[in-house]
Every structure is written in C-alpha cells, then in structure tokens.
N, C-alpha and C positions, 0 to 999 in steps of 0.2 A: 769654229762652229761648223758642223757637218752641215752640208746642207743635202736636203730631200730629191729622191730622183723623180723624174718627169712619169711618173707613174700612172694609170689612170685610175680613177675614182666617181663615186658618185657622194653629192652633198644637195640635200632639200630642192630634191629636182632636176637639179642640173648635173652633167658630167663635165668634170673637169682633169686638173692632174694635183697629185698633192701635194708641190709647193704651194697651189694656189686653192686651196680648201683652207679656209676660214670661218669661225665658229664665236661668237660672242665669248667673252669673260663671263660672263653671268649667265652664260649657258647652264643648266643643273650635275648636269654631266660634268661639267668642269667642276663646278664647284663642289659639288655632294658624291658625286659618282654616281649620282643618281639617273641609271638606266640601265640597259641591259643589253647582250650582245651573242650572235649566235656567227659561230663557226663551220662553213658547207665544205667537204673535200671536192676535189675537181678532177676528174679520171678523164684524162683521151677526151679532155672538152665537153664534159658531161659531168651533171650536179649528179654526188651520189648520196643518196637515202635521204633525199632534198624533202620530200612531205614531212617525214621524219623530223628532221631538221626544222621544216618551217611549223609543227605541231609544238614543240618545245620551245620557241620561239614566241607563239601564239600562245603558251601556258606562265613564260616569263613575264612577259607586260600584261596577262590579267591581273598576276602577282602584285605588282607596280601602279595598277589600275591605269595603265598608258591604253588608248585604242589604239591598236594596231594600223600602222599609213598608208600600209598595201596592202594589197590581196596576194594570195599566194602567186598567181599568173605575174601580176606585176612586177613583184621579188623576183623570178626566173629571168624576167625583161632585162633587170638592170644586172641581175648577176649573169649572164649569157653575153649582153654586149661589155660587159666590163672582160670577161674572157676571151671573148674575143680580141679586144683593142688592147689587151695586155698583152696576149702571143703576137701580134703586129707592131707593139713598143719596142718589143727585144727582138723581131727579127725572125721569127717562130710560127709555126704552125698550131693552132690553139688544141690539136689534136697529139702533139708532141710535148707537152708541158702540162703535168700537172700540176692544181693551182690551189690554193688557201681563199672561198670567199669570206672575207669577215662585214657584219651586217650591223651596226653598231645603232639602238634609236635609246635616247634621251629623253627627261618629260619635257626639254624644251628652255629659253628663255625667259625670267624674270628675276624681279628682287631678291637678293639673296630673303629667305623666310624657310623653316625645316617644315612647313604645314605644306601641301602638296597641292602646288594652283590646279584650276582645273581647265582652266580658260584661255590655258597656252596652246602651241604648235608644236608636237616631238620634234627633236631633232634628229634628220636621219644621213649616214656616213655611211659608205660602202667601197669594201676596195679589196683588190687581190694581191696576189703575189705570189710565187713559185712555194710550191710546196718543197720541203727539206727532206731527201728520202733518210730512214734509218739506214744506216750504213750495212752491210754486208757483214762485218766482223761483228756488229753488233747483234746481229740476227744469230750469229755465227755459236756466239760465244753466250751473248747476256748479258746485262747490265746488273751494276751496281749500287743500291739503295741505299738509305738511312731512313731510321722511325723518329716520328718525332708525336707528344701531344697536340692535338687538333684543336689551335688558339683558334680557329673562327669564329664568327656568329652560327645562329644556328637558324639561320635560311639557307644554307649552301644549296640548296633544291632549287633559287634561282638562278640562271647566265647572268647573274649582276654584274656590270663594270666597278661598279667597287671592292676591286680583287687586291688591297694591300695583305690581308689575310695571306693570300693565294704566294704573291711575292715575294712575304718572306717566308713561308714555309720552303718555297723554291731553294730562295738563298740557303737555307740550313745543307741542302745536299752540292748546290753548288760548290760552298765553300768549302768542302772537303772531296771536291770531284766524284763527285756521286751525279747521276743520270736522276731522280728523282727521290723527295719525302715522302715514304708513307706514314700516315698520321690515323690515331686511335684516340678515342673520345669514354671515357671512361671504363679505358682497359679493352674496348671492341673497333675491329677496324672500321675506319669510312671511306678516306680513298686518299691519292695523292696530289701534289699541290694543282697540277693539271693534267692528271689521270684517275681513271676510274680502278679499282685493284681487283685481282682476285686469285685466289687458293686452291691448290690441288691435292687432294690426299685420295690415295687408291683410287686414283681415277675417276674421282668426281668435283667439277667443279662448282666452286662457290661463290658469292659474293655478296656485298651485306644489303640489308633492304633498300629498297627502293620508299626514300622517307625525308623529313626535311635537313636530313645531316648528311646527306649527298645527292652530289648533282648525277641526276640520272643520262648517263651519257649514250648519244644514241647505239653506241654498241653495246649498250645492253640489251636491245631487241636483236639484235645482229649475231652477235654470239651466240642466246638461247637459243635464235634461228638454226648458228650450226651445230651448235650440240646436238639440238632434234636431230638434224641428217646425218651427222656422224653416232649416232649412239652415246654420247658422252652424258652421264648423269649432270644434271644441272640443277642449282637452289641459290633460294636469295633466302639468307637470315643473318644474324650476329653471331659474328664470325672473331674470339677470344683472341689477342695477343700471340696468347702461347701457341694458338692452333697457327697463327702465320708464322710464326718460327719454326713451329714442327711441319710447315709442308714439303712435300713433295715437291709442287712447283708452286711460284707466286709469277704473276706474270700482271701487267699492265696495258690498258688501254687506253686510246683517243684517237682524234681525228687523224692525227699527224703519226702515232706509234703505231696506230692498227692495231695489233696486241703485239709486244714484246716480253720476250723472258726477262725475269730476274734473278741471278745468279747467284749474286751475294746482295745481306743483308744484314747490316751493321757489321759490317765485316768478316762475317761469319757464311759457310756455303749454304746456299737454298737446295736441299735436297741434296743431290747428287753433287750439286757445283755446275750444270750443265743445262742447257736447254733441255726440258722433257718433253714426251711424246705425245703428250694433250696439248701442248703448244703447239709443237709442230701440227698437227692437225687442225687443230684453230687458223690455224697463219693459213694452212692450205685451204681449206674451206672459204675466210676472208677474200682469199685473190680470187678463186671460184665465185663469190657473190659480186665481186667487181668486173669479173669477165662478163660473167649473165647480163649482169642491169646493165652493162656496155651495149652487148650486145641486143638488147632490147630496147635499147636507144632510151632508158632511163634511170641511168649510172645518176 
C-alpha cells in the first residue's frame, strides 16, 4: 500500500497533512459524488484568474443548491497559506514552484437517502501540489488525440466530483497513448475528458457554446481576452465533426495544458501535422497574461 506524503492540506477548518485528513463513510461525496470541485493555477505564488475561478465555483454549488462556506477573502486565506506551507514542505521558495490549488466542498454527512438533506454541514478539503509543466517537445511538436462519443450526463456545465464519465473517456486515449479524448454529442463537438477544445480554419478560432454540454472553463474568458488583443477572429457555436477534421488547427485547453496544439487525430495530421500560428500566438499572449496579473500582484 502506498502510502500518502506529509503534504499540507486543509479539512472543515482545520489545516493539517494528508495522511491525517479523514472524512466519514457516509460523507455524500463519498457516497453519491455528490459535490463539486474547483481547480486554481498558482504562478510565482500567486492565484491566477482566482475571481474567475471563485465565480464558477460560486455558479457550481448554486447548481447543487450547497451554500457556499467561505467568502471569497477566506478562500484566498486558506489557498495562500496552503501555498505557502507546501513550498516549505519540499524545501522551496513558494515564489519558485508553481502549484495546483484544488478546493473540493461536499453537501456534507448523513444517511445514505438520494433526496438532498438540507440540514447538513458541506464538507470542505483543500490541497495543493506542484503543478506538472507541458513538456517542451510537447509544445514543440503537438500532441496526439482520439474522438470518441460523449457518454456523459448532461450537466457537464457543473465542476461536479462525480467525474467516472470524465475517467473513462480519459482511459479511451490513454490506452492507446494518446494525450487526450475529444468527444461529440450528436455529431458536434463539446470538449475533452479534462479539456476544453477548439478549431482553427483560416484563422479563426472557434469553440462550441457555452451551454449545459460543456463545462465552461475559465480559459474561455482568457482566450477571447487574447484574441481581442491579437486580432484573432473569435466565435462560440456548434462546431460539426467534420469541420474538426478538416481544421487547420485543433488545439486544447485547461488549467494545467494552458492551450496546447494538437497534431494528430485519430491518427490522422491536424492540418499541416504541426503546431500552427494561432497557437503560437495564443501560447504567447497566455504567458503575457500570466506575466501582467504577476506583475500586478494578482496572478
């Protein structure tokens, strides 16, 4: 049995490390998967697009009907000194590691029942951990995709913890050493198992609505942001099958990819076979909006 490293965390108030984070059986979360969970990057010891973050967060548990257990201020508390006391685990500067906060709240403890108590305490879990950069080659080159049908439910518009959906879509690219599934919903794209997608043809980019068949991830305000300042034509509709195989570029997004190229798909080249040049200018722009809000002291 592996066991957990002395990591710091927070659990229902208290900070502790996560061997020693304990959570009832009959927690809902455990049981149903019933809650919800929002994902913050951490640049040079700084939350980035953290309002952002914490508005979508605030739009998952009205979903849930969970009241929210902090205020946004408070959130910042416990994800700041979790950042902190994780660059002082390993030895680090919290200004030299960038970090993953994940913020995980539950509706909480009782009887197992599928009717939704009201009269509980969320349960809430918070913890970090080093972010994993995209590698160089990969940036270099591109990553390699598979499509698959989009077996979810159709809430995916929540950060729900009930992500076995999510899991095995993952697994389908996994198992054939593929970087990620993109998945279509009655012949139009939505997104992949834990990225957002999007399309390039003659230099405009696209992606599909913002609706309850994808989770709106916060680079989608990010992106459109640098579109504006680069000139890149920018649209959100349903976006055909066929149009993602005939583009130019297909490229993905999330907290952890930033946006990366996709090279091939099903085997087959994306466009050229190569990173194209609305990627690259996306990527540059991305590191531009990470320098700024650094600089601005609200990365």
């Amino acid at each position: 049995m592996t066991s957990l490293p002395e990591l710091p965390c927070y659990l229902n108030g208290e900070f502790t490390t996560l061997p020693h984070a304990k959570i009832s059986v009959l927690d809902r979360g455990f049981i149903f998967g019933d809650g919800i969970y929002e994902v913050v990057p951490v640049y040079g010891g700084a939350l980035f697009r953290f309002e952002h973050h914490m508005a979508r967060l605030e739009r998952s548990l009205k979903e849930l009907r969970i009241a929210n257990p902090a205020t946004r201020a408070q959130w910042a508390e416990i994800a700041l000194k979790l950042i902190a006391d994780y660059a002082l685990s390993i030895g680090a500067s919290a200004e030299k590691v960038d970090q993953l906060i994940y913020i995980q709240i539950s509706r909480g403890v009782a009887m197992r029942d599928h009717v939704m108590p009201t009269d509980i305490t969320p349960t809430v879990f918070v913890m970090t951990n080093v972010m994993k950069p995209i590698s160089a080659e990969q940036r270099r080159l591109g990553v390699a995709c598979v499509t698959a049908d989009d077996f979810r439910w159709e809430k995916a518009h929540i950060k729900a913890t009930s992500l076995l959906g999510a899991v095995f879509a993952r697994q389908i690219s996994y198992d054939v050493g593929a970087t990620e599934t993109v998945m279509f919903r009655d012949g139009y794209l939505s997104e992949a198992s834990s990225s957002n997608v999007w399309v390039v043809k003659d230099g405009q980019l696209s992606g599909p609505p913002k609706d309850n068949l994808v989770l709106e991830g916060i680079r989608y305000g990010l992106i459109e942001e640098i579109c504006a300042q680069q000139n890149i034509p920018f649209s959100l509709r349903r976006i055909s099958r066929a149009e993602v195989l005939a583009a130019d570029e297909v490229l993905l997004s999330s907290a952890t990819k930033e946006v990366l190229p996709v090279t091939q798909l099903d085997s087959q080249p994306v466009g050229s076979g190569q990173p194209g040049p609305v990627y690259a200018r996306l990527y540059a722009g991305y590191q531009q909006a990470k320098a700024t809000a650094h600089t601005a002291g609200q990365a």
